[in-house]
C-alpha positions in Angstrom: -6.1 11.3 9.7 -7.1 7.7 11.1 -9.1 5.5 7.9 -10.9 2.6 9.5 -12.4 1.0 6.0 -10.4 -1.8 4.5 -10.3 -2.9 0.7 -9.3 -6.3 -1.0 -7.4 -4.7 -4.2 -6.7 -6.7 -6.8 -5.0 -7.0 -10.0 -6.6 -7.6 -13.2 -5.0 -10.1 -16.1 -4.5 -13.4 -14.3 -6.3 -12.7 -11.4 -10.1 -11.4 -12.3 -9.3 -12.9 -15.9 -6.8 -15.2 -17.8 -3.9 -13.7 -19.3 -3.5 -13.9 -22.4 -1.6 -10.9 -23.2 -3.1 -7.6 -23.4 -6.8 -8.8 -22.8 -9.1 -6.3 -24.5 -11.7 -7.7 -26.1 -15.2 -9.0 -24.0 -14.6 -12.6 -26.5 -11.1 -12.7 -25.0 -12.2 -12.4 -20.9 -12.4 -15.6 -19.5 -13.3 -15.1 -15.9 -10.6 -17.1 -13.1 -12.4 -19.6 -11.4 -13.5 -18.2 -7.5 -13.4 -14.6 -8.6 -17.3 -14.3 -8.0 -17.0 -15.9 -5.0 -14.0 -14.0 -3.9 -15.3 -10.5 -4.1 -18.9 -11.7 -3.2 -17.4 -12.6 0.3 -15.4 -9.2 0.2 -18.4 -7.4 0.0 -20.4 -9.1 2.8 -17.1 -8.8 4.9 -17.4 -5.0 3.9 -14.2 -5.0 2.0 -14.0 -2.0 -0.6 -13.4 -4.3 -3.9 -10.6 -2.0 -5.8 -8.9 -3.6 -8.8 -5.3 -1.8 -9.6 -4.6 -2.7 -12.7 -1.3 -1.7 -15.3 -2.7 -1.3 -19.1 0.8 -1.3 -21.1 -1.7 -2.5 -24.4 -3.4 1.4 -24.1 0.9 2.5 -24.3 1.7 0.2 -26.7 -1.2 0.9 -29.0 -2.6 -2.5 -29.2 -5.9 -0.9 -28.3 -7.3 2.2 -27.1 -8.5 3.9 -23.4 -12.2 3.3 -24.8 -11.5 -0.5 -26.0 -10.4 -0.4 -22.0 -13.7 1.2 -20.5 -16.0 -1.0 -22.7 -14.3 -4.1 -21.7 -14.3 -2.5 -18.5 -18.1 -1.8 -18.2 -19.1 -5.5 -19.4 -16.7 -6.9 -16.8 -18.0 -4.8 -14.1 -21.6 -5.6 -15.2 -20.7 -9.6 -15.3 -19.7 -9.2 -11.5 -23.1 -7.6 -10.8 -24.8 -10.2 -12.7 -23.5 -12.8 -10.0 -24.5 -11.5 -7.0 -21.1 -9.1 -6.2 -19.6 -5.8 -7.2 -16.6 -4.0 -7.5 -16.4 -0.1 -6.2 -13.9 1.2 -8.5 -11.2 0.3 -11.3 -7.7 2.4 -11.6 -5.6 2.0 -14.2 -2.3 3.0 -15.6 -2.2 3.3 -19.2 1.7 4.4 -19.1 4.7 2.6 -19.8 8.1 4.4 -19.5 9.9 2.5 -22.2 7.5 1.3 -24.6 5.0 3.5 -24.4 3.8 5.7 -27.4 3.3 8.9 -28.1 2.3 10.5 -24.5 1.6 7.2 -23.0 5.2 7.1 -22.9 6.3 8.3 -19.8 6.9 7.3 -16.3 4.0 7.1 -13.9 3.4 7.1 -9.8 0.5 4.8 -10.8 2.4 1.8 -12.5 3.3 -0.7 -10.6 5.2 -1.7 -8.4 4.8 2.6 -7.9 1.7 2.8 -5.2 -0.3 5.7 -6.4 -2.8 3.8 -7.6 -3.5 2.1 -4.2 -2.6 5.5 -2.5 -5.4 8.1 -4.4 -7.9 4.6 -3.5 -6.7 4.9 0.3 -7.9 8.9 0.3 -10.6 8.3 -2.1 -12.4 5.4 0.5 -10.5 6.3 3.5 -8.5 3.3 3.5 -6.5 1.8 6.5 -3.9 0.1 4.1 -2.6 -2.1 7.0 -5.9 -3.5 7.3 -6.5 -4.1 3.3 -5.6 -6.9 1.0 -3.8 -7.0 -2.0 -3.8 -10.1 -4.7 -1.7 -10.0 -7.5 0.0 -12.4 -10.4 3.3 -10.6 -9.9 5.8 -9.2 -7.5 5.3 -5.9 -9.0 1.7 -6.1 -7.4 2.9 -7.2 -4.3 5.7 -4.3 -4.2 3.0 -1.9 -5.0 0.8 -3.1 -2.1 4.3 -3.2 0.1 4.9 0.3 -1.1 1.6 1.4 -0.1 1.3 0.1 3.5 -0.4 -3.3 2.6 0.6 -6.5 4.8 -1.7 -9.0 3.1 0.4 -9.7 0.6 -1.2 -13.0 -1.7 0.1 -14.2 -5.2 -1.7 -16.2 -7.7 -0.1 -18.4 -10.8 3.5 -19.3 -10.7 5.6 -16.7 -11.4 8.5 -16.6 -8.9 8.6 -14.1 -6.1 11.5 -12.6 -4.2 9.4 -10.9 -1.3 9.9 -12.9 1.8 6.1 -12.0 3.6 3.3 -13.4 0.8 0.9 -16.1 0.7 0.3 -18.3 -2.9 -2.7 -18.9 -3.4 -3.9 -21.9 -5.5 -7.2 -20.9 -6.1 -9.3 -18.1 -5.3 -12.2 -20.1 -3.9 -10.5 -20.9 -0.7 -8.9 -17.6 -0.4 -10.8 -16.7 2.7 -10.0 -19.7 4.8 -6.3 -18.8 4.3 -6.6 -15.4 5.2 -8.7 -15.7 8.1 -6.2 -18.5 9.2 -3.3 -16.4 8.7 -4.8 -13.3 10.8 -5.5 -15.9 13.4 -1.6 -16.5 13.6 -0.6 -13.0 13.4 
């Protein structure tokens, strides 16, 4: 089957929001700088706007699955507020190792595993080598490699060992270095 829509995924803590560890409550979001713009250009370049995002806390049992969705819905309904939107938010509340209870466990959809990015390729009929990823680690970047992603971009300044990504310094300027980097491909 041939997918001809394309999606800018993108991870959560340290990319949407500063991370301060296990971000759960809507006093502890503070929105990254760019974001807005960022996904607001996504959607007028009719980019699906996926965030893929790993929720050890919900394993750990620093908070619960509906501390997740209500932060969830007020983030969702901040990007709305300025002008852009998001079309969908997976998340992986399991963590092999420290995980509690039945949250411990492995999981296709924690990262770097792809199935989060994968069930979002058949849900919107993705063509991953046309889609985006942005992450704050290599795991998100070896989740986007691992599901047929080629725009591989990092944020922050944790260290890398992938050979084929951009760092990006701040999201509002994203665009110009993507469409400069297609231009070279």
């Amino acid at each position: 089957m041939i997918y001809t829509n394309k999606a800018l995924f993108l991870d959560r803590d340290g990319v949407i929001n500063y991370d301060y560890g296990y971000v759960h409550k809507i006093r502890d979001f503070a929105f990254i700088p760019g974001i807005f713009e960022l996904v607001e250009c996504a959607n007028q370049r009719e980019y699906k706007v996926i965030i893929v995002t790993n929720q050890a806390g919900i394993a750990r049992g620093y908070y619960s699955q509906d501390d997740f969705y209500k932060l969830n819905e007020w983030m969702i309904s901040e990007f709305l507020k300025n002008n852009c939107h998001i079309d969908k938010v997976y998340f992986c509340p399991y963590h092999p190792e420290h995980g509690q209870g039945e949250y411990k466990q492995k999981s296709f959809d924690r990262k770097p595993n792809p199935g989060m990015l994968l069930k979002a390729r058949d849900q919107f009929e993705l063509s991953m080598n046309e889609s985006i990823i942005i992450g704050d680690n290599e795991s998100d970047l070896q989740a986007g490699l691992n599901s047929g992603i080629r725009h591989l971009y990092i944020t922050g300044k944790n260290q890398c060992k992938l050979s084929n990504f951009l760092r990006i310094k701040n999201l509002s300027d994203f665009w110009y270095y993507h469409d400069s980097r297609i231009q070279n491909l």
